[in-house]
NUBALO-463576 format. One record per residue (C-alpha): residue number from 1; residue in one letter; chain; x, y, z. Coordinates in steps of 0.25 Angstrom, whole numbers. Layout:
N
    i  aa  ch      X      Y      Z
  NUM   a   A      X      Y      Z
...
This chain:
66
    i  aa  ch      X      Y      Z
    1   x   A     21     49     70
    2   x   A      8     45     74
    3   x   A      3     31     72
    4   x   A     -8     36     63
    5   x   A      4     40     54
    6   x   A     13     29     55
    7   x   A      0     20     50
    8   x   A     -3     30     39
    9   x   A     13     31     34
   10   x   A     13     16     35
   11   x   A      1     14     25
   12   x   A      6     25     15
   13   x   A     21     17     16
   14   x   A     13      3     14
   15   x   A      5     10      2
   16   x   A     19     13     -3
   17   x   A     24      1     -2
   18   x   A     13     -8     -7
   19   x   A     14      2    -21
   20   x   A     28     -1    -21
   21   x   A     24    -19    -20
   22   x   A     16    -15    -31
   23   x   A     27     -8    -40
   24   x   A     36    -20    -36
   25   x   A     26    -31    -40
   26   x   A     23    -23    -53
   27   x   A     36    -23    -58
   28   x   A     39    -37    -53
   29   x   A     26    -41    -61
   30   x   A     30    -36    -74
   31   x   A     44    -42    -75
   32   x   A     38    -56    -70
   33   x   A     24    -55    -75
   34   x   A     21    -63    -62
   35   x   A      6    -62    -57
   36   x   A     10    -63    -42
   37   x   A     16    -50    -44
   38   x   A      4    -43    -50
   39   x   A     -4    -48    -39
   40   x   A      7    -43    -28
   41   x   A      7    -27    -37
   42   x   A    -10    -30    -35
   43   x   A    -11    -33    -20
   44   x   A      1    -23    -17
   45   x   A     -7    -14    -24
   46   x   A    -20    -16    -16
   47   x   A    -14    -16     -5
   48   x   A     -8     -3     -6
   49   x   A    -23      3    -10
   50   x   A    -28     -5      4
   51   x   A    -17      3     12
   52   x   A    -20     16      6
   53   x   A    -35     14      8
   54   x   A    -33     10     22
   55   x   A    -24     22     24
   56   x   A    -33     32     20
   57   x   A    -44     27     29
   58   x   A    -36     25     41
   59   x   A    -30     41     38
   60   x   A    -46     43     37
   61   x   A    -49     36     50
   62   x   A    -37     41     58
   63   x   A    -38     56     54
   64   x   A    -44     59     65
   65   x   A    -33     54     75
   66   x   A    -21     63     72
């Protein structure tokens, strides 16, 4: 496995990850209506756009290099 795939199966498993926070903090947030868990859903959410988004552009920049 090529380090160009290591990076790219490392983002897909963090964009997994980060959806699964999110599910987490949204169950945790309606049991305990607790605003610190909305914002942790929110952020984990973001986040998971941001590694998605960096992901296709490092896929588009490093096409060329397999």
């Amino acid at each position: 496995m090529s380090l160009r795939a290591f990076h790219l199966l490392f983002i897909a498993l963090s964009v997994v990850l980060t959806a699964f926070f999110a599910a987490w903090a949204a169950g945790q947030y309606q049991r305990a209506h607790e605003m610190s868990y909305a914002l942790t859903g929110v952020a984990s959410v973001a986040s998971g756009i941001g590694l998605a988004v960096y992901g296709a552009a490092f896929q588009r920049k490093t096409k060329k290099l397999s």
